[in-house]
C-alpha positions in Angstrom: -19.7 -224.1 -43.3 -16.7 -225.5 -45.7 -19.1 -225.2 -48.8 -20.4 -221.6 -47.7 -16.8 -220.6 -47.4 -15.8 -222.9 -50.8 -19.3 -221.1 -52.6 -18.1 -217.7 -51.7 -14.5 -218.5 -53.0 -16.4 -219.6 -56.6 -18.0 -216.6 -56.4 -15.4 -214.4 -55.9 -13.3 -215.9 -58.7 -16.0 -215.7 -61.1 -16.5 -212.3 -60.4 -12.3 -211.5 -60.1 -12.8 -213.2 -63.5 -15.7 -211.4 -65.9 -13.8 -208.2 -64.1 -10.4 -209.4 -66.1 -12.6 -210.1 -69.0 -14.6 -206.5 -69.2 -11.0 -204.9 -68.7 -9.6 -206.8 -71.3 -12.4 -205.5 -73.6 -12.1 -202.3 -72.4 -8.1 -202.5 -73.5 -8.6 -203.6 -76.7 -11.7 -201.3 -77.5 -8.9 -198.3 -76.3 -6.5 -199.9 -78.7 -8.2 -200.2 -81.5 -9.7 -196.9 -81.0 -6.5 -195.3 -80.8 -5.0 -197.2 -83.8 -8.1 -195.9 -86.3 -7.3 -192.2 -84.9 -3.7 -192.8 -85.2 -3.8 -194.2 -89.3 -6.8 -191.4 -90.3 -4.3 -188.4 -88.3 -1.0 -190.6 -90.9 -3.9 -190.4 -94.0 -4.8 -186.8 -93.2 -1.0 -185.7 -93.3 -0.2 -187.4 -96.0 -3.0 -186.1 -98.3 -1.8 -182.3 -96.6 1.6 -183.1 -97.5 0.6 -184.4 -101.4 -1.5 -181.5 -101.9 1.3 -179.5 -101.2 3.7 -181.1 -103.0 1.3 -180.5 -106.0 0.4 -177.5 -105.5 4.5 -176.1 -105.1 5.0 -178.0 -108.5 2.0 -176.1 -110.1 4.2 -172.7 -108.6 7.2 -173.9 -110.2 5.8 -174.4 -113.2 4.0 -171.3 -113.6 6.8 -169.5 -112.7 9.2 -171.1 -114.9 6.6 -170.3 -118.0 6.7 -166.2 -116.4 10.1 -166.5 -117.0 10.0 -167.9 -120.2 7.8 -165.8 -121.7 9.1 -162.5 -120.3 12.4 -163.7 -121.7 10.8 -164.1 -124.9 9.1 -160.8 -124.8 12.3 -159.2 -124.2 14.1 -161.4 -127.3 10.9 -160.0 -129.8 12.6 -156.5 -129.5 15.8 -156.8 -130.8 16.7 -156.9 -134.1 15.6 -159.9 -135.8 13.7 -160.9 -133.0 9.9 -160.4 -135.2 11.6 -162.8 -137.9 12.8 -165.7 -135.2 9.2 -165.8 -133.8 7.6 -165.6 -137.2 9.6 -168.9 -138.2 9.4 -170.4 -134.8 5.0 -170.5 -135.0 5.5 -171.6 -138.8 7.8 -174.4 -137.7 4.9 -175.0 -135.3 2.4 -175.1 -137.8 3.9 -177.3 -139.6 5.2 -179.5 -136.7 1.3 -179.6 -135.7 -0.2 -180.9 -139.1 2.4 -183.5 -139.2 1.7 -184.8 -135.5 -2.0 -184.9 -136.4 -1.4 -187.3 -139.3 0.9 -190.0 -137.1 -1.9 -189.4 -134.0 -5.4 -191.3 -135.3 -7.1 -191.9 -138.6 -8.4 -188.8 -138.8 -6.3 -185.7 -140.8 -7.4 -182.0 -140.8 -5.8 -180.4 -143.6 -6.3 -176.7 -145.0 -7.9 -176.4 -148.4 -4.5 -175.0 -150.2 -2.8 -177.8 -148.7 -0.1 -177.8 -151.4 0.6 -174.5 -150.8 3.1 -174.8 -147.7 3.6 -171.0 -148.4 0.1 -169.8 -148.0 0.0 -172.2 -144.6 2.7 -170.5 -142.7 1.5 -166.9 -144.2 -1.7 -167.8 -142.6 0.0 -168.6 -139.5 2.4 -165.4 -139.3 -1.0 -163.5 -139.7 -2.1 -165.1 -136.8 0.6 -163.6 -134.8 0.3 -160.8 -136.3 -3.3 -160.3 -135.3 -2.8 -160.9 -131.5 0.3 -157.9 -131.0 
């Protein structure tokens, strides 16, 4: 009767036993569940929050260059304001044919090349041609 009542004791405590174990798993399967969820939700909000970080940048932008070019538009009518964009793209033509040659090997250069006159006449035509 001792080993029945001994046998049944075993038993019980193996079975108290794999029950601890299969709730342990059960914990740790929760916990590791809950963790992924928890770092995709951080990775989702932070890609949300860098998009529109971006995307209020882009805004800014934009909106500065509005500003800037309403600004200039407004400069172009007054007096002398034709003559201060006419020498601000030749300084830009120029400025561009210079960075070309300090940029690679390769140089693009008009055929009248000598003529720095005839270059920035070709350029004030250019603005000319989109009013």
């Amino acid at each position: 009767m001792q080993a029945q009542i001994t046998a049944e004791r075993e038993k019980r405590a193996l079975i108290a036993a794999s029950e601890g174990k299969r709730q342990e798993q059960i914990n740790l399967a929760a916990g590791a569940r809950e963790a992924a969820i928890q770092k995709s939700e951080g990775e989702k909000q932070a890609a949300i929050n860098k998009a529109e970080g971006e995307a209020s940048a882009i805004l800014a932008v934009a909106s500065a260059n509005a500003q800037a070019i309403e600004k200039i538009a407004a400069a172009i009518q007054y007096q002398g304001g034709k003559d201060a964009v006419n020498l601000k793209v030749a300084e830009q033509y120029v400025s561009a044919f210079s960075n070309l040659a300090k940029q690679g090997n390769t140089l693009i250069v008009p055929g009248n090349f000598g003529e720095m006159g005839g270059m920035i006449a070709a350029a004030l035509k250019i603005v000319d041609a989109t009013k």
